[in-house]
DORODO-991758 format. One record per residue (C-alpha): x, z, y; residue number from 1. Coordinates in nm, 4 decimals, always signed. Last residue first. Example, Ala and Ser with C-alpha at 12.3 -4.5 7.8 and 13.67 -1.06 7.14 Angstrom:
<mitis>
         c1         c3         c2   resi
    +1.3670    +0.7140    -0.1060      2
    +1.2300    +0.7800    -0.4500      1
</mitis>
This chain:
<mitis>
         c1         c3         c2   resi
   -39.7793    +9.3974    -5.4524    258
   -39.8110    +9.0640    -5.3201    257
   -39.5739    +8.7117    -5.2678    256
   -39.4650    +8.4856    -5.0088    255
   -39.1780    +8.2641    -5.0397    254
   -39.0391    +8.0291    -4.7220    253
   -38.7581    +7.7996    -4.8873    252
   -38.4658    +7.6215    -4.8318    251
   -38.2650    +7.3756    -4.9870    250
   -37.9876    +7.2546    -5.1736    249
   -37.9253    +6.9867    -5.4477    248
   -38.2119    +6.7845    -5.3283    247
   -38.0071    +6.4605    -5.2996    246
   -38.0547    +6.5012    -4.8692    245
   -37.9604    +6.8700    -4.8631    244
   -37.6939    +6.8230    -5.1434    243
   -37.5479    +6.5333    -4.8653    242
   -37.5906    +6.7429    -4.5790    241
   -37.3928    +6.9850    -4.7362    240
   -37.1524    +6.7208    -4.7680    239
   -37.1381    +6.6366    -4.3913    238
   -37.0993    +7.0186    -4.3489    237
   -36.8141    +7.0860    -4.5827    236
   -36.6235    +6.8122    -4.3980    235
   -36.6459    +6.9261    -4.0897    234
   -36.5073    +7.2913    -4.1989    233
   -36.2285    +7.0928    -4.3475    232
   -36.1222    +6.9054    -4.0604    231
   -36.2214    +7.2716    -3.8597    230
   -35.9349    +7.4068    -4.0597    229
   -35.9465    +7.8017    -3.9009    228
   -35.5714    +7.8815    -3.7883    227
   -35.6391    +8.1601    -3.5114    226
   -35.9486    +7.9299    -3.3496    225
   -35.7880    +7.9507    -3.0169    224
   -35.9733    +7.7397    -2.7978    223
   -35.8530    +7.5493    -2.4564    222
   -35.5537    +7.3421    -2.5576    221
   -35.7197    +6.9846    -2.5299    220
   -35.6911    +6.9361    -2.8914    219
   -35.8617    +7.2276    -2.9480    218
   -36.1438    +7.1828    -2.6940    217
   -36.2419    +6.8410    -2.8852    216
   -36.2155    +7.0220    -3.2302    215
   -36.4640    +7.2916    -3.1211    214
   -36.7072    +7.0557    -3.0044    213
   -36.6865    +6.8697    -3.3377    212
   -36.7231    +7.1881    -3.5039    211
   -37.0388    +7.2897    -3.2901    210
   -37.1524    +6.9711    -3.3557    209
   -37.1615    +6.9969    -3.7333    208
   -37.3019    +7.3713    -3.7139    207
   -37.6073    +7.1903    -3.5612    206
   -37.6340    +6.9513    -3.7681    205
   -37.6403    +7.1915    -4.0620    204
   -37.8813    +7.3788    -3.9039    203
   -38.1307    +7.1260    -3.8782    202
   -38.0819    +6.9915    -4.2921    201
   -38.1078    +7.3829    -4.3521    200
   -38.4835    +7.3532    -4.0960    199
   -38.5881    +7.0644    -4.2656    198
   -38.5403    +7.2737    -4.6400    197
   -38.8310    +7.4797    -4.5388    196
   -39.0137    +7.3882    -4.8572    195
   -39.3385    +7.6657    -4.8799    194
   -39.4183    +7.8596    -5.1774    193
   -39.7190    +8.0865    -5.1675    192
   -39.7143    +8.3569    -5.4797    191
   -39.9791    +8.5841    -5.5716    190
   -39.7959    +8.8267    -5.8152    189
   -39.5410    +9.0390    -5.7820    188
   -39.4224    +9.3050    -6.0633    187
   -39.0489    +9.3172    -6.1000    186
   -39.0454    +9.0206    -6.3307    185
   -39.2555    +8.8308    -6.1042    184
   -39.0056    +8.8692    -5.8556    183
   -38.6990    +8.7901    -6.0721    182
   -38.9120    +8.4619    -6.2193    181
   -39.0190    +8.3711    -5.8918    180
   -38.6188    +8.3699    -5.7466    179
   -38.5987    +8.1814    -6.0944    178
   -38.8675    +7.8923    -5.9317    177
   -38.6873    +7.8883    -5.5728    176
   -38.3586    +7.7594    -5.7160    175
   -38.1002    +7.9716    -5.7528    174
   -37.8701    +8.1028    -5.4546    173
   -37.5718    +8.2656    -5.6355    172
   -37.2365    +8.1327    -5.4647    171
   -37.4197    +8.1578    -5.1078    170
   -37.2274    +8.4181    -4.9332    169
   -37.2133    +8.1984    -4.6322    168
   -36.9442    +8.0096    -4.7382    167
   -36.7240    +8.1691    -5.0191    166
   -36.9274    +8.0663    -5.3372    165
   -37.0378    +7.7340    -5.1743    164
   -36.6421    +7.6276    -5.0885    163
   -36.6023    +7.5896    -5.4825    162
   -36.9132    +7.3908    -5.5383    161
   -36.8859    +7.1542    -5.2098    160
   -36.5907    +6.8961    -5.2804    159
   -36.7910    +6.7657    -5.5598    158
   -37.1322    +6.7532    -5.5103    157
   -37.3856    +6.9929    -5.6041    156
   -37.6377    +6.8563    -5.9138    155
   -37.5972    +7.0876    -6.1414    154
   -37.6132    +7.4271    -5.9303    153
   -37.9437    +7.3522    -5.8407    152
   -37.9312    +7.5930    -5.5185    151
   -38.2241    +7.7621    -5.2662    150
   -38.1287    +7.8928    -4.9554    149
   -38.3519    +8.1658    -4.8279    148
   -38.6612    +8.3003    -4.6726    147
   -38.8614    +8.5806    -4.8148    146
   -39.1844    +8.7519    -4.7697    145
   -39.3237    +9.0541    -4.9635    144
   -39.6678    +9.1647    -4.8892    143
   -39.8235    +9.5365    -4.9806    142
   -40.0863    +9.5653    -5.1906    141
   -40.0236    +9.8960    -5.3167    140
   -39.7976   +10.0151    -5.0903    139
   -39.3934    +9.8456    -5.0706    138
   -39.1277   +10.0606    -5.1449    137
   -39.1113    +9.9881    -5.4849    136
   -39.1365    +9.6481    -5.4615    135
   -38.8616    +9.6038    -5.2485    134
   -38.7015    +9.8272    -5.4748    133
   -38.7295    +9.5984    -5.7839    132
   -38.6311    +9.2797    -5.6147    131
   -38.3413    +9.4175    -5.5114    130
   -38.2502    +9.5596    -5.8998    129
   -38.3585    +9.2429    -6.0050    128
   -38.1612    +9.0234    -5.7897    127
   -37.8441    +9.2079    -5.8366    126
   -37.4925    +9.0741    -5.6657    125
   -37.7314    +9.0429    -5.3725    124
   -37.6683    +8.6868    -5.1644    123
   -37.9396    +8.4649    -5.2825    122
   -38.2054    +8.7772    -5.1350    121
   -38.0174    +8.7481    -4.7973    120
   -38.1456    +8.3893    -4.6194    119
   -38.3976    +8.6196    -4.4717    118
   -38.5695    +8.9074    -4.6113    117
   -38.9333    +9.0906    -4.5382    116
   -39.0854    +9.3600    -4.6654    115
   -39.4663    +9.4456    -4.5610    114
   -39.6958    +9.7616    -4.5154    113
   -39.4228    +9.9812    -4.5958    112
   -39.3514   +10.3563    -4.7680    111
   -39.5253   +10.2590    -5.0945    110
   -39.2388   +10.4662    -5.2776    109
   -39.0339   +10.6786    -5.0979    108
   -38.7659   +10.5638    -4.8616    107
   -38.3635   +10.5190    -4.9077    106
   -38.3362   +10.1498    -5.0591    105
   -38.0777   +10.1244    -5.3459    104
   -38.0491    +9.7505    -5.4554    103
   -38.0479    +9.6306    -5.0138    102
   -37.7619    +9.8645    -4.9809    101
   -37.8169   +10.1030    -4.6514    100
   -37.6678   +10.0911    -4.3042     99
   -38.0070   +10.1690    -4.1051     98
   -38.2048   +10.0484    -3.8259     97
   -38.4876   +10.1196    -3.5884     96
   -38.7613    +9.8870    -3.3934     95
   -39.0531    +9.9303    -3.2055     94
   -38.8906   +10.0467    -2.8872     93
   -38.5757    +9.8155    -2.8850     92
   -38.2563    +9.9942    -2.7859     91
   -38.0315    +9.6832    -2.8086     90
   -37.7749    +9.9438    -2.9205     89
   -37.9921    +9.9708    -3.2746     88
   -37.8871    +9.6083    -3.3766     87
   -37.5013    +9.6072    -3.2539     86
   -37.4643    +9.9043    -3.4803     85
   -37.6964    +9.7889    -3.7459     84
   -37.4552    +9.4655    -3.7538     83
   -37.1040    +9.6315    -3.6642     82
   -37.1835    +9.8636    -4.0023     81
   -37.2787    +9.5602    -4.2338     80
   -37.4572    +9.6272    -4.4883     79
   -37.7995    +9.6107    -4.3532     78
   -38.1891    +9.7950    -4.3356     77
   -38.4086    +9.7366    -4.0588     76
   -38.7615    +9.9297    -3.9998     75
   -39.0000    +9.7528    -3.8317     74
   -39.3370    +9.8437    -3.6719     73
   -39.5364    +9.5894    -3.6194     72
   -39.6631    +9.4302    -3.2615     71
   -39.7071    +9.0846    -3.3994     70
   -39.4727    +8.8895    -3.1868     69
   -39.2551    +9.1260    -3.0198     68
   -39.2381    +9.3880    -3.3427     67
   -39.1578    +9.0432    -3.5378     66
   -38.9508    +8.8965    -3.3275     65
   -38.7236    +9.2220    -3.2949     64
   -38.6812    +9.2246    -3.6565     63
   -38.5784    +8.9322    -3.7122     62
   -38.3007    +8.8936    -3.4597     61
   -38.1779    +9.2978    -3.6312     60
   -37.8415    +9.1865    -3.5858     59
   -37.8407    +9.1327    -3.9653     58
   -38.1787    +9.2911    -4.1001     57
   -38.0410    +9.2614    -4.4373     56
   -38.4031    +9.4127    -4.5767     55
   -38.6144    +9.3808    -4.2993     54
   -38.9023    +9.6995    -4.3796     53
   -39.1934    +9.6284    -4.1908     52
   -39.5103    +9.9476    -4.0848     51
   -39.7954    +9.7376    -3.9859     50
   -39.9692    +9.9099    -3.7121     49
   -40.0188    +9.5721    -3.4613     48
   -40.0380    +9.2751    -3.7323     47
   -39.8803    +9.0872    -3.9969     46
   -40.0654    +8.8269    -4.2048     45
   -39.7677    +8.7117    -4.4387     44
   -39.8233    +8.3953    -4.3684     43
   -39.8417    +8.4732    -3.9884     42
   -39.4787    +8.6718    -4.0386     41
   -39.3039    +8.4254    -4.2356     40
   -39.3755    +8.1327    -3.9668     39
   -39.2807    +8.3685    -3.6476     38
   -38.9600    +8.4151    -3.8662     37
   -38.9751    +8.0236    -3.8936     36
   -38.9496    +8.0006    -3.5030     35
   -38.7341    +8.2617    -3.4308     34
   -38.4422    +8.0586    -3.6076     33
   -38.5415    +7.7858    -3.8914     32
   -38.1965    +7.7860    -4.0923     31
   -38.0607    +8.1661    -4.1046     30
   -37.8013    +8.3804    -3.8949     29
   -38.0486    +8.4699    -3.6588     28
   -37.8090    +8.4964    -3.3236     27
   -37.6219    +8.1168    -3.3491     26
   -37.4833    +8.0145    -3.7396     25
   -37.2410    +7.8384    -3.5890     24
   -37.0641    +8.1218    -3.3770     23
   -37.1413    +8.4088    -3.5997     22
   -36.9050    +8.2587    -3.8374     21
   -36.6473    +8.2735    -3.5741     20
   -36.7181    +8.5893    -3.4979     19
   -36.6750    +8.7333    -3.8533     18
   -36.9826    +8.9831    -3.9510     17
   -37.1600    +8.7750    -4.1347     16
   -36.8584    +8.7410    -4.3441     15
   -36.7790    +9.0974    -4.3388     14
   -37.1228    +9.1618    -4.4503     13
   -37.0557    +8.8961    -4.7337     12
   -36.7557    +9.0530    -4.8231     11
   -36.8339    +9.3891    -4.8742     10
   -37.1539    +9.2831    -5.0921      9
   -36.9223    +9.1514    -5.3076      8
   -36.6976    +9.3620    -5.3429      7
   -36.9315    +9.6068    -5.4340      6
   -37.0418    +9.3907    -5.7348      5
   -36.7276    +9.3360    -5.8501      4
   -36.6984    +9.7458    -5.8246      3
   -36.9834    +9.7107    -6.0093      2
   -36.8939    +9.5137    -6.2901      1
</mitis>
């Protein structure tokens, strides 16, 4: 089980990683952008002093808005080597980062003012064990906000089930009342719940036209997309936009306190 479990994680950081995949998903790698990490961070009250742990930090997009928008201090934690590399060469002042596993988080407990996570908590192999350290590290008090994809597994089309556990990592979202369950289980409390699913249904529009843009300069000879099926690519995303619309998949912006 946990080498399954580290196999995982490997291959959703190499996922994220994959520059074609970091071509339609654009430099925050999650529906909303800037804009709905601004969002998380006002509903979580951030401001100048607050000490931020971004657990899969990514390119460290989050991070940076946050220390530029509330003046926090944030501390970014990833998988994915290239990520934290690319992250910490963009030298930003109020911001540092770290290749660490999101169920085994280096600092001592009541370390951080806030922890945030974007489209990343559906991903871990084990939601307890991540929920569990986030709480750890967190002080007495402390805020927890998430963002992420949010699944009834029942209801996903056909054509969309088998592509969702190798897409995006996203095999394991659960729908936004058992990511409450996990949380309250590892001792939250003082939960906001807000349906972002607008900015999924945004982003898969987007991801749509880059495809269809992509298939155009294919068939005129001037992209090399080493074998990727952009037919089937297309596909995928006019069906996600189908779960999107028949409430099947979502998104959601989840506060919660220490």
């Amino acid at each position: 089980m946990a080498t399954d479990a580290a196999d995982v994680k490997a291959c959703c950081a190499a996922l994220y990683q994959n520059d074609y995949v970091r071509a339609l998903l654009g430099d925050s790698f999650h529906p909303g952008g800037e804009g709905l990490t601004k969002e998380l961070g006002k509903a979580l009250g951030l401001s100048g002093g607050d000490r931020v742990l971004d657990v899969a930090s990514g390119k460290g997009t989050s991070a940076f808005v946050l220390a530029d928008a509330f003046g926090c201090r944030v501390t970014g934690v990833d998988y994915g080597d290239r990520n934290v590399a690319e992250a910490n060469g963009r030298g930003h002042s109020s911001c540092d980062f770290r290749q660490e596993d999101a169920e085994l988080l280096p600092f001592e407990s009541g370390t951080f003012d806030a922890v945030i996570s974007e489209c990343a908590f559906c991903t871990f192999p084990s939601k307890e064990a991540a929920a569990s350290e986030m709480f750890r590290v967190l002080k007495p008090g402390g805020r927890l906000g998430l963002t992420d994809m949010t699944i009834f597994a029942d209801r996903i089309p056909a054509g969309l089930d088998n592509l969702l556990s190798i897409v995006a990592c996203l095999g394991d979202a659960r729908p936004a009342a058992e990511y409450r369950r996990i949380l309250s289980e590892a001792g939250f409390e003082d939960f906001l719940e807000v349906d972002a699913s607008k900015h999924l249904l945004d982003m898969v529009d987007d991801i749509k036209k880059k495809v269809d843009l992509a298939r155009f300069a294919v068939a005129i000879k001037k992209l090399d997309l080493g074998g990727m099926d952009l037919k089937a690519a297309r596909e995928t995303a006019l069906l996600a936009k189908k779960a999107i619309a028949a409430g099947a998949a979502g998104y959601v912006l989840l506060t919660a306190r220490k």
